[in-house]
C-alpha positions as CSV (number, residue, x, y, z in Angstrom):
1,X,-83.7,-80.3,-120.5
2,X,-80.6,-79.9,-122.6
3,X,-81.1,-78.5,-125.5
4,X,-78.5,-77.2,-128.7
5,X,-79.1,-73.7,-128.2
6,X,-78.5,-73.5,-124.6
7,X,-75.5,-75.8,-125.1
8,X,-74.5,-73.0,-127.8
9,X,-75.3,-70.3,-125.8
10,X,-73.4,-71.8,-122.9
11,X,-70.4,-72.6,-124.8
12,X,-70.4,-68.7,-126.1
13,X,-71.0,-67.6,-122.6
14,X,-67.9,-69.8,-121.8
15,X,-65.6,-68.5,-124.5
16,X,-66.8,-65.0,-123.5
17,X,-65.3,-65.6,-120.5
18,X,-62.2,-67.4,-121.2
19,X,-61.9,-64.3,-123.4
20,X,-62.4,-61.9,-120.8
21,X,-60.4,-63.6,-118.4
22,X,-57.6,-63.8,-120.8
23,X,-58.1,-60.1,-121.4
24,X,-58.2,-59.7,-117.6
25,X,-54.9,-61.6,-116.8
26,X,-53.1,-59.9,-120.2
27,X,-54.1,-56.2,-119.0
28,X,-53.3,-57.4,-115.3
29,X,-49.5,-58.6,-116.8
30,X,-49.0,-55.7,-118.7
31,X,-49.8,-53.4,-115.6
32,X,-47.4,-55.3,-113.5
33,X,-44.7,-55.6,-115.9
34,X,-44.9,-52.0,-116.0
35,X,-44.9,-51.7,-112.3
36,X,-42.1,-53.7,-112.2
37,X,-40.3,-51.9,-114.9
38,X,-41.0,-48.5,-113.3
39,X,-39.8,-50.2,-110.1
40,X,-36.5,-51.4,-111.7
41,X,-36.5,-48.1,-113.3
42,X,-36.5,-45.9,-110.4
43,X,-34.2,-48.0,-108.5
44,X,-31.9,-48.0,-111.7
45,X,-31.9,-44.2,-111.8
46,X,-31.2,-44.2,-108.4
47,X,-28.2,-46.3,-108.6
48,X,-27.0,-44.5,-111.7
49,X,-27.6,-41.2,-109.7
50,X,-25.8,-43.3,-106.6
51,X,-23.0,-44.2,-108.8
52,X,-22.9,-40.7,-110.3
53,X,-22.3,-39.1,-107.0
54,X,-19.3,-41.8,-106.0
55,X,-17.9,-41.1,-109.6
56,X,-18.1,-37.3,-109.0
57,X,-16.8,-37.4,-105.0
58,X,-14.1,-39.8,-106.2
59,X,-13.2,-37.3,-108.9
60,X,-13.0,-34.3,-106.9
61,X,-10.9,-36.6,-104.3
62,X,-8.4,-37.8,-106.9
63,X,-8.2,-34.4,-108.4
64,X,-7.1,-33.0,-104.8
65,X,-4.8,-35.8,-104.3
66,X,-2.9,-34.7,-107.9
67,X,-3.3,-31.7,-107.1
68,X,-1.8,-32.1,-103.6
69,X,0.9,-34.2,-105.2
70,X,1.9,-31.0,-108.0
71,X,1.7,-29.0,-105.2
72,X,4.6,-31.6,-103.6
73,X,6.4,-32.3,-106.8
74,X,6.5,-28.3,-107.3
75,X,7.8,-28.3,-103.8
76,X,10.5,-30.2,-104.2
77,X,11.2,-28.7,-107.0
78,X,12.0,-25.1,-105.7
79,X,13.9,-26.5,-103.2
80,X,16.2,-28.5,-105.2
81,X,16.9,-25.6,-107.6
82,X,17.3,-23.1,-104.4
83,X,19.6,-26.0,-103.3
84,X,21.5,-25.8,-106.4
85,X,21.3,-22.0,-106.9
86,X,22.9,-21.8,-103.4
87,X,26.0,-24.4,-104.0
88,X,26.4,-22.4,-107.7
89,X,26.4,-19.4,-105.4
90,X,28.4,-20.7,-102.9
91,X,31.2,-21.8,-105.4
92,X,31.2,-18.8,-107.4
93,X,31.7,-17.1,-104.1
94,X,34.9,-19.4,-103.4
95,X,36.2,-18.8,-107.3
96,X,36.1,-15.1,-106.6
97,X,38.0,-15.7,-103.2
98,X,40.6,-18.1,-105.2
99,X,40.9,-15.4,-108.0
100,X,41.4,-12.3,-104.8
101,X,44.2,-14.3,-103.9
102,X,46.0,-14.8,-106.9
103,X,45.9,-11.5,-107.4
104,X,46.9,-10.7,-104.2
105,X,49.6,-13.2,-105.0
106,X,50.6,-12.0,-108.4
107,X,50.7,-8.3,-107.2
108,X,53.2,-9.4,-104.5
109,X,55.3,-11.3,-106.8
110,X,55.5,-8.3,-108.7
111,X,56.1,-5.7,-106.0
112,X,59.1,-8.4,-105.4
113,X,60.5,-8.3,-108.9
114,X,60.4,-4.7,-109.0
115,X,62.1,-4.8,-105.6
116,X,64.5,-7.2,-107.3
117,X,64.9,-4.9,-110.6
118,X,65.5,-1.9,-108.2
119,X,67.8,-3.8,-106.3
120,X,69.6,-5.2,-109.2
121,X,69.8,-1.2,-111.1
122,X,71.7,-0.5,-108.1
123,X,74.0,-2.9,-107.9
124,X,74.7,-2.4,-112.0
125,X,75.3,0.9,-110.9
126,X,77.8,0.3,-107.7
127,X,79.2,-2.1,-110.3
128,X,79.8,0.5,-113.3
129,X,81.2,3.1,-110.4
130,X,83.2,0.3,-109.3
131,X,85.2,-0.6,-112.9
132,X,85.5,3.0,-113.2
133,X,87.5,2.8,-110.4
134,X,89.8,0.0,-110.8
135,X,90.3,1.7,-114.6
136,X,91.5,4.4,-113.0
137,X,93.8,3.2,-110.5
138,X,94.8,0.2,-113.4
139,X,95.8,3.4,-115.6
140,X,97.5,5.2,-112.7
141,X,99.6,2.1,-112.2
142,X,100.4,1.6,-115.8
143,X,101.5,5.6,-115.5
144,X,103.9,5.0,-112.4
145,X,105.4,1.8,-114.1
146,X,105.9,3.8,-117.6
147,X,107.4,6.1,-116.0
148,X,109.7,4.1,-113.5
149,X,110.6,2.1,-116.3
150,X,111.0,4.7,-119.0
151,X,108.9,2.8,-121.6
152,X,105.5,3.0,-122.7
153,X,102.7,-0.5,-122.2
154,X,103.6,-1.1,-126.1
155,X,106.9,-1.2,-125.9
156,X,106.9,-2.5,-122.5
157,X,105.0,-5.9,-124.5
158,X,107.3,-5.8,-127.5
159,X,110.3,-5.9,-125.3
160,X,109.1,-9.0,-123.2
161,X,107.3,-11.1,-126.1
162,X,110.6,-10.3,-128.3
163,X,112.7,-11.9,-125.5
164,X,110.3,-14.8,-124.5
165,X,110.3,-15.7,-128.5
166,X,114.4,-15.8,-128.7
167,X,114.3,-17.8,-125.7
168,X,111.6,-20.2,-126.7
169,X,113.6,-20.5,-130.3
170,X,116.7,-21.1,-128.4
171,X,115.3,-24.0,-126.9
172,X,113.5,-25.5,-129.2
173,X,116.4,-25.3,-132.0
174,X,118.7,-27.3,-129.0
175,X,115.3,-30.2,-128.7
176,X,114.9,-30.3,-132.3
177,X,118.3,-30.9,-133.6
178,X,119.0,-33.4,-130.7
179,X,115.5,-35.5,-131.6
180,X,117.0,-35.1,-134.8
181,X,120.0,-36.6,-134.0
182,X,118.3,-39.4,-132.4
183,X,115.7,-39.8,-134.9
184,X,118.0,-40.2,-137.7
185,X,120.5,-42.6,-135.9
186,X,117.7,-45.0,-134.7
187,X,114.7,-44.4,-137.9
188,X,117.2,-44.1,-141.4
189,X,119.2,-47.8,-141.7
190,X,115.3,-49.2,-140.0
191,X,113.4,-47.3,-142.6
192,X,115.4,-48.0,-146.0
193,X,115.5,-51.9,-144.9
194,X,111.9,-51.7,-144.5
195,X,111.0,-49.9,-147.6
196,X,114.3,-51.9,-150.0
197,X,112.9,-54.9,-148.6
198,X,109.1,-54.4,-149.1
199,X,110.0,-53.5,-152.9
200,X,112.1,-56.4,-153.7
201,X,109.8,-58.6,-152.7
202,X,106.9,-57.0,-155.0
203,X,107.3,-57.5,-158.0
204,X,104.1,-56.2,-160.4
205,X,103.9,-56.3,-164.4
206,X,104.0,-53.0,-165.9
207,X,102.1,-52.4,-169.5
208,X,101.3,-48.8,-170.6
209,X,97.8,-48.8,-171.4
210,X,96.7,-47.9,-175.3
211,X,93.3,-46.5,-176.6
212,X,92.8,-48.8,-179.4
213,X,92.6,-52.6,-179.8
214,X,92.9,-54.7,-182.7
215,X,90.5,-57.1,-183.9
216,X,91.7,-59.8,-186.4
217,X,89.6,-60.7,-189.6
218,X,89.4,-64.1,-191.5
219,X,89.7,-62.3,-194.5
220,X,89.3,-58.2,-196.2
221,X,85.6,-59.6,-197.5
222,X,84.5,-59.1,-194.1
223,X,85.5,-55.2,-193.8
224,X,82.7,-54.7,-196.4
225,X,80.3,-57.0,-194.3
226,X,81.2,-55.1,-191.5
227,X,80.9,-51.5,-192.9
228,X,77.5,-53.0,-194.2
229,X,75.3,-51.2,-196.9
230,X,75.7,-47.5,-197.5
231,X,77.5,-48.0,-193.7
232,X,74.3,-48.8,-192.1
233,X,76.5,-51.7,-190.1
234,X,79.4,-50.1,-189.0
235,X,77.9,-46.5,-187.6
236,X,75.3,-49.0,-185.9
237,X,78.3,-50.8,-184.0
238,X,79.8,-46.8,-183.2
239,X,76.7,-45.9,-181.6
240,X,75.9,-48.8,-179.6
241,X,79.4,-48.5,-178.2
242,X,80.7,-45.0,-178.4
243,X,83.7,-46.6,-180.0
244,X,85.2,-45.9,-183.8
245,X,85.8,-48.2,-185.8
246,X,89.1,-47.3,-188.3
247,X,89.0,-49.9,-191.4
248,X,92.6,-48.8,-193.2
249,X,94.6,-50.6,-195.3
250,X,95.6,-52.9,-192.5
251,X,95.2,-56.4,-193.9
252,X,93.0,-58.7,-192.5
253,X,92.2,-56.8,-188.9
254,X,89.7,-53.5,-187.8
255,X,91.1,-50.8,-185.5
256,X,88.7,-50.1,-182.5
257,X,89.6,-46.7,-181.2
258,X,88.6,-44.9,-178.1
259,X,89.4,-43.5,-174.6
260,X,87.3,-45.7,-172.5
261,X,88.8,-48.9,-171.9
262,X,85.3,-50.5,-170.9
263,X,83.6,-49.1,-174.0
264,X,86.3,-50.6,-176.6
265,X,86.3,-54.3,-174.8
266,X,82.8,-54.3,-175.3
267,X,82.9,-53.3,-178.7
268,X,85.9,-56.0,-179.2
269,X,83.8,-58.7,-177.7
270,X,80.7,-57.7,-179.9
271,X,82.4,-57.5,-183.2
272,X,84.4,-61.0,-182.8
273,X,81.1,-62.6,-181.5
274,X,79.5,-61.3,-185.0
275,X,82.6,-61.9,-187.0
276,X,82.3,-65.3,-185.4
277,X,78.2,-65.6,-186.6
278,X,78.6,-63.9,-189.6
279,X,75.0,-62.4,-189.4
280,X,75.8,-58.8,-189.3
281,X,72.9,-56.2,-189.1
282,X,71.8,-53.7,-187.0
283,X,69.6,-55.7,-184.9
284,X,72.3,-58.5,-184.2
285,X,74.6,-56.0,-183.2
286,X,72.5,-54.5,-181.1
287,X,72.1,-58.2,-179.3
288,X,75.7,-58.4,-179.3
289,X,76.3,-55.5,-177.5
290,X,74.0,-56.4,-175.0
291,X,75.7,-59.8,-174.4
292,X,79.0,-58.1,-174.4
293,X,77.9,-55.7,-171.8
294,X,77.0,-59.0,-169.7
295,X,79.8,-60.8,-170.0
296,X,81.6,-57.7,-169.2
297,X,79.9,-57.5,-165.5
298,X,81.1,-60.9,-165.2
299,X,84.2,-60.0,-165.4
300,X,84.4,-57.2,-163.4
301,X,83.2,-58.8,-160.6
302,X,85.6,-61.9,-161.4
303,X,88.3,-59.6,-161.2
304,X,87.3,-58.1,-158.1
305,X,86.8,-61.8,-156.3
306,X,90.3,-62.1,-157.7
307,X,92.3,-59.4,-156.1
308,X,90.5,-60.3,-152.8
309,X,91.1,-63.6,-152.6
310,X,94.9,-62.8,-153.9
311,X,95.4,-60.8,-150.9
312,X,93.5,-62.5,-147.9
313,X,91.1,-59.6,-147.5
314,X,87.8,-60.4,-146.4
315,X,85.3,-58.1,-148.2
316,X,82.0,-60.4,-149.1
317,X,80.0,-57.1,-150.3
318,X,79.0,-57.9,-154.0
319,X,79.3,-54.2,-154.7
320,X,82.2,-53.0,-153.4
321,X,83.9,-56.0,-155.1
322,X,82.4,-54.7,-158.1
323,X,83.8,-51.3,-157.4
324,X,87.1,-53.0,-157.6
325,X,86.9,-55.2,-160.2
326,X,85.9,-51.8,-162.2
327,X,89.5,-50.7,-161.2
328,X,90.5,-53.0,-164.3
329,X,89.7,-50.7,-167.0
330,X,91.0,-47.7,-165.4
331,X,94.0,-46.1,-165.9
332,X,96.0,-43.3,-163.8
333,X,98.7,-41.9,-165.9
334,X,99.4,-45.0,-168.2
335,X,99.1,-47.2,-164.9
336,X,96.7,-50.2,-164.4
337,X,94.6,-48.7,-161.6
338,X,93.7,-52.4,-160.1
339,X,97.1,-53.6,-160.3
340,X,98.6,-50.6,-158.4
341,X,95.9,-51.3,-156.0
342,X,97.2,-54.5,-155.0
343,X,101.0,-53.7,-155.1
344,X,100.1,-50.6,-152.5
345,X,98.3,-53.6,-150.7
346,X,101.4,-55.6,-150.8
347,X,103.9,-53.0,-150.1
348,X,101.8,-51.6,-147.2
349,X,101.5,-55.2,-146.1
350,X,104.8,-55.9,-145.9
351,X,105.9,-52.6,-144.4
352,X,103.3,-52.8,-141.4
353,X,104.9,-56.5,-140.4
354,X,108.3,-55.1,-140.3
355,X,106.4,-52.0,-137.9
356,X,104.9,-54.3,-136.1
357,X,101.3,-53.1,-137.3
358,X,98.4,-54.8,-138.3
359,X,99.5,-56.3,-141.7
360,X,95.8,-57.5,-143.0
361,X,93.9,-53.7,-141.9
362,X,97.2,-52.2,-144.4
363,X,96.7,-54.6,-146.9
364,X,93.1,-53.5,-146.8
365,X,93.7,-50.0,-146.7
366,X,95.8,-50.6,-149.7
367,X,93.5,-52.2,-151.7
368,X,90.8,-49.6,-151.1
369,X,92.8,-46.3,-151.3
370,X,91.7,-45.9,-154.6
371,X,88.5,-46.9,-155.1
372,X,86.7,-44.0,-155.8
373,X,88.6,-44.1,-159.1
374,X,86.1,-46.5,-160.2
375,X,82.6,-44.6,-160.2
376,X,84.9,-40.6,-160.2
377,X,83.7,-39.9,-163.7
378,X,80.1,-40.8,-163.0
379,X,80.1,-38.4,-159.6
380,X,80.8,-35.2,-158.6
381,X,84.5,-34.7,-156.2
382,X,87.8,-36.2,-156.4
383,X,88.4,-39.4,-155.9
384,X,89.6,-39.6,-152.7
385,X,86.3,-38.0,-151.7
386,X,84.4,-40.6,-153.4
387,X,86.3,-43.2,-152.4
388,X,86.1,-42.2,-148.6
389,X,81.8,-41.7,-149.0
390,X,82.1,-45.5,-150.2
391,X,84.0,-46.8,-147.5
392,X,81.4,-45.1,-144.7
393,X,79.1,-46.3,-146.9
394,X,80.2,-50.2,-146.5
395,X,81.0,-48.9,-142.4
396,X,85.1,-49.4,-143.0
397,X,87.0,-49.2,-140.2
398,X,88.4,-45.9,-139.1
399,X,92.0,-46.4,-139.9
400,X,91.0,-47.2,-143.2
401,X,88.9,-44.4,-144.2
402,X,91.6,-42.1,-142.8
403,X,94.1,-44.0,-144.5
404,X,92.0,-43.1,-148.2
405,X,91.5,-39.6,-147.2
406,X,94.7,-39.1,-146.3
407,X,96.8,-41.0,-148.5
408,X,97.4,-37.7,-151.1
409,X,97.8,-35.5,-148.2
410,X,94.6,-33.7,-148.2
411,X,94.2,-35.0,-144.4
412,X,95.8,-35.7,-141.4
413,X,96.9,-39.4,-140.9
414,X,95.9,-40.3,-137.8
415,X,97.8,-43.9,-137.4
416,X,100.8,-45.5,-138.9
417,X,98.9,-47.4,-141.0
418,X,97.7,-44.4,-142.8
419,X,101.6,-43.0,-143.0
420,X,102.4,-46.6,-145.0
421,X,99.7,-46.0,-147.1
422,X,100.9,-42.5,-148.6
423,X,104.7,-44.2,-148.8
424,X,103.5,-47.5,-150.4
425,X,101.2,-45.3,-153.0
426,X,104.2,-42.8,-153.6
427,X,106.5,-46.2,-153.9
428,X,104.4,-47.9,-156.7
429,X,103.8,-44.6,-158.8
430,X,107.5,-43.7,-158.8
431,X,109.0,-47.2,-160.2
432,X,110.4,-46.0,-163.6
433,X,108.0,-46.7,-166.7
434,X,105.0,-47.0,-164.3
435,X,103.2,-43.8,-165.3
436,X,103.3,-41.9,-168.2
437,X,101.2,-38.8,-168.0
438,X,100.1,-37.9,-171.1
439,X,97.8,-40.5,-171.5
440,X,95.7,-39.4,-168.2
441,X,95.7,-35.8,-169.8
442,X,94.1,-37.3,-172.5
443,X,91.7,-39.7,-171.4
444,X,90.7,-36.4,-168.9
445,X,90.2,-34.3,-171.6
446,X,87.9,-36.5,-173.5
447,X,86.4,-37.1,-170.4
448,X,85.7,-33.3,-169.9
449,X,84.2,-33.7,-173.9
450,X,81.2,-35.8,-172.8
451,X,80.7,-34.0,-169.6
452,X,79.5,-31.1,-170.9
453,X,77.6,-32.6,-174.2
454,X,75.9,-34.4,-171.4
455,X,74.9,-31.8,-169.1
456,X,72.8,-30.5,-171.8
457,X,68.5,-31.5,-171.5
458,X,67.9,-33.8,-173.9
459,X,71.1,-36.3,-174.4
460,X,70.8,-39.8,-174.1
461,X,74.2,-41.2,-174.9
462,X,77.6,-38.9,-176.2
463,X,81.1,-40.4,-177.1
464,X,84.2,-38.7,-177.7
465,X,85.8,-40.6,-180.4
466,X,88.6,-39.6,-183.2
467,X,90.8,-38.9,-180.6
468,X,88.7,-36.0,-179.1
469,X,88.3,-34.6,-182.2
470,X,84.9,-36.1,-182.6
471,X,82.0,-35.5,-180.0
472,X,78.8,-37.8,-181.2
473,X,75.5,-37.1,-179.1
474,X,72.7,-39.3,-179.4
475,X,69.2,-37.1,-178.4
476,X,66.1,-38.3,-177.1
477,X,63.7,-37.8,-179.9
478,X,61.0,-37.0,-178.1
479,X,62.7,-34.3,-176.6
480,X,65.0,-32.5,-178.8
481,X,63.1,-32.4,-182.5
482,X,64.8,-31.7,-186.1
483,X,64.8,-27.9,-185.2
484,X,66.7,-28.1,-181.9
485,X,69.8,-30.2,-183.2
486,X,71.4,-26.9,-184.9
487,X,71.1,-25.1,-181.4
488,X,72.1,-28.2,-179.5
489,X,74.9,-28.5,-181.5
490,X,75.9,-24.6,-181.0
491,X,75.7,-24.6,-177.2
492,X,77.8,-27.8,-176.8
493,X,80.4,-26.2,-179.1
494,X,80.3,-22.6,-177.2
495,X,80.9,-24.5,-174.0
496,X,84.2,-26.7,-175.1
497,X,85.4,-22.9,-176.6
498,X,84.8,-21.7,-173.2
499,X,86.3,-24.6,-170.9
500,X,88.3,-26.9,-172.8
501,X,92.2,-26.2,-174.1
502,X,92.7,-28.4,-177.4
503,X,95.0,-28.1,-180.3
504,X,92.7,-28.2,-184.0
505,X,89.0,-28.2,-183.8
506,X,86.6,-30.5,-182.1
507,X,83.4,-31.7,-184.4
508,X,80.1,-32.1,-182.6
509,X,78.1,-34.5,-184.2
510,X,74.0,-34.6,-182.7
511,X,72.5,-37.8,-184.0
512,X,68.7,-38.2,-184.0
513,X,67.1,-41.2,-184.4
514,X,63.3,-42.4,-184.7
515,X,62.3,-46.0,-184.9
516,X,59.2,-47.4,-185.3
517,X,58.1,-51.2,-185.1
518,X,55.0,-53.2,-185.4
519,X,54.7,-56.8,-185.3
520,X,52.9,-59.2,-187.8
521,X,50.3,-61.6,-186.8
């Protein structure tokens, strides 16, 4: 019969069970999970040791194959550097066989020259025995002909070369007297028509030349204007110009006095252009002078334009026209250098027709022989040296620069042209009243003055007024100070003592001048 209790008990008995069994299968898991995991670990150890072994046998294989492959590599090495140790070998063997036979080759070269040296000692010496030889029978000869003839080799000489000289006089006084003949029936009527012909047909003003000009004055009011307070005006206008200024008695006109033409037209020009504007002071005078000195340019090369174009010369350089037109103020004995130019360019001209030369190249020549007159006192040598550097220069022709250096004889003419230069030049200087030489031993002289004032360090400007008896020397401040003037002044004087011959005494003047200027703003 069911009861509670045995239902109970069953039901414990049950759980007892399920209990145990679950204990049973749990304990029976755990031991086969182990199994299993001891399986898997043995087999996993086994492997690893498996794998282990591979890794080690595959080590020790690649570590033979490197090796193997060094042992190769080191091979190959040796070999290539036995390889190259044998071709270094080998050429260094063939060096030493190249450098064996240059030597060989050099030692028989000189076993040849010394073979050669030998040889040639012997022959120097066959050679010396051999002149001694012919000295001996030459002066055995010269004994038999002395004595055959009865005179000695001196004499012998005398005797023929005083014979040969009166025969060769002989003959030439016979050709030179009958090409004299000739020369003067066929060359004297030819030459003085030429040369009458070529000077009546030029015909060139003559004017001595003078060292002062005149300016004229509105009225004696302006002398004082001029002359300016405590002379401030006037020895402003001296040293701008180098010219002196002589305010006399004259009535209404100022005397401008000095050597150099140039100088004195400037000063001219610059005192009628004040006189003109009647503001006279330093500064405006200074301005003037400078517009002078422009307009003087101007001229110069106006003149020289002038004298080519009068002439048909073609010479298109601006500065050798300028050279020329410089030729205006300058003087040569009391003659107009510019216009003796052209007449020796006419004359020449006209003579080279008659010759049947080349009339324009003598015209040329003509104009040009004295252009180093133009620049001589500013350059060292004559002016026939300067004028012949200025033609090469402007690359003259040939003739022409021939013609200059020759045309006071210093050189050779080498053409006709050259020949009618020196005439023409010695035609046009000769005319009566053309030169006059006093005033060219003047204007030399006061030259000479300023020469040496200027060859001394510190000069800026000098000017030989009062008829050389003047010499006024403007220094550069900076250089020459208050102290040096005195010995400036000394030297320049003990110099004209030494080179200079002049009648009276000579005053250097040193003139020292500071300025200073500031403008306000």
């Amino acid at each position: 019969m069911f009861t509670i209790e045995g239902a109970v008990v069953e039901l414990i008995g049950i759980i007892c069970f399920c209990t145990v069994a679950v204990i049973l299968s749990f304990s029976l898991g755990v031991i086969y999970r182990k199994k299993v995991a001891e399986v898997k670990l043995g087999s996993a150890e086994k492997e690893a040791e498996s794998i282990k072994k591979s890794a080690i046998k595959e080590a020790e294989a690649a570590g033979k194959e490197i090796i193997l492959e060094a042992k190769e590599e080191s091979i190959k090495t040796k070999k290539k550097a036995e390889e190259e140790i044998k071709k270094l070998k080998q050429d260094v063997t063939e060096y030493e066989k190249r450098l064996l036979q240059k030597e060989e080759n050099v030692n028989k070269r000189l076993e040849t020259l010394d073979r050669k040296e030998q040889s040639l000692e012997d022959k120097k010496t066959s050679l010396e025995k051999s002149q001694e030889e012919m000295k001996k029978l030459i002066s055995e000869e010269h004994e038999k002909i002395e004595k055959l003839s009865g005179l000695t080799r001196e004499e012998a000489k005398d005797y023929l070369l005083a014979n040969v000289k009166k025969e060769i006089k002989r003959e030439m006084a016979v050709l030179i007297r009958e090409e004299e003949m000739k020369a003067k029936d066929e060359c004297s009527k030819k030459a003085k028509e030429i040369i009458v012909g070529a000077m009546q047909r030029c015909s060139v003003e003559y004017v001595s030349e003078a060292t002062v000009s005149v300016v004229q004055l509105p009225n004696d009011d302006m002398k004082g204007r001029i002359i300016g307070r405590e002379g401030r005006n006037i020895r402003a206008i001296e040293a701008a110009t180098g010219i002196d200024l002589i305010i006399d008695d004259t009535p209404d006109a100022v005397i401008l006095s000095g050597f150099d033409p140039i100088r004195r037209e400037i000063a001219k020009m610059s005192l009628e252009r004040l006189i003109n504007d009647g503001r006279i002071h330093p500064t405006k005078i200074e301005e003037s002078v400078a517009k002078s000195k422009e307009e003087i340019e101007e001229i110069i090369k106006e003149e020289g334009k002038k004298a080519v174009f009068e002439l048909g010369v073609n010479i298109t350089e601006p500065e050798l026209i300028k050279y020329l037109g410089k030729l205006k103020y300058r003087t040569s004995y009391g003659q107009n250098v510019l216009k003796h130019s052209i007449e020796v360019a006419y004359l020449a001209g006209l003579m080279a027709s008659e010759l049947g030369e080349n009339a324009l190249m003598a015209r040329r020549a003509g104009l040009l022989h004295d252009i180093g007159k133009s620049v001589d006192y500013e350059r060292e040598g004559t002016h026939v040296e300067i004028g012949v550097d200025i033609c090469k220069r402007f690359k003259e022709n040939e003739t022409i620069i021939n013609s200059v250096a020759a045309h006071h004889g210093d050189t050779e003419p080498k053409s006709i042209i050259a020949v009618i230069i020196q005439l023409a030049d010695a035609i046009s200087a000769s005319r009566p009243g053309a030169r006059r030489e006093t005033l060219e031993t003047y204007v030399k002289r006061l030259q000479q003055l300023e020469d040496i004032a200027k060859s001394q360090d510190g000069v800026d400007k000098v000017f030989a007024i009062q008829a050389g008896r003047e010499v006024r020397i403007l220094v550069v401040p900076e250089v020459i100070d208050d102290d040096g003037m005195p010995i400036l002044a000394r030297d320049v004087a003990r110099k004209i003592e030494e080179s200079v011959e002049y009648p009276g005494q000579i005053k250097v003047n040193v003139v020292r001048e500071t300025r200073a200027m500031e403008l306000a703003k």
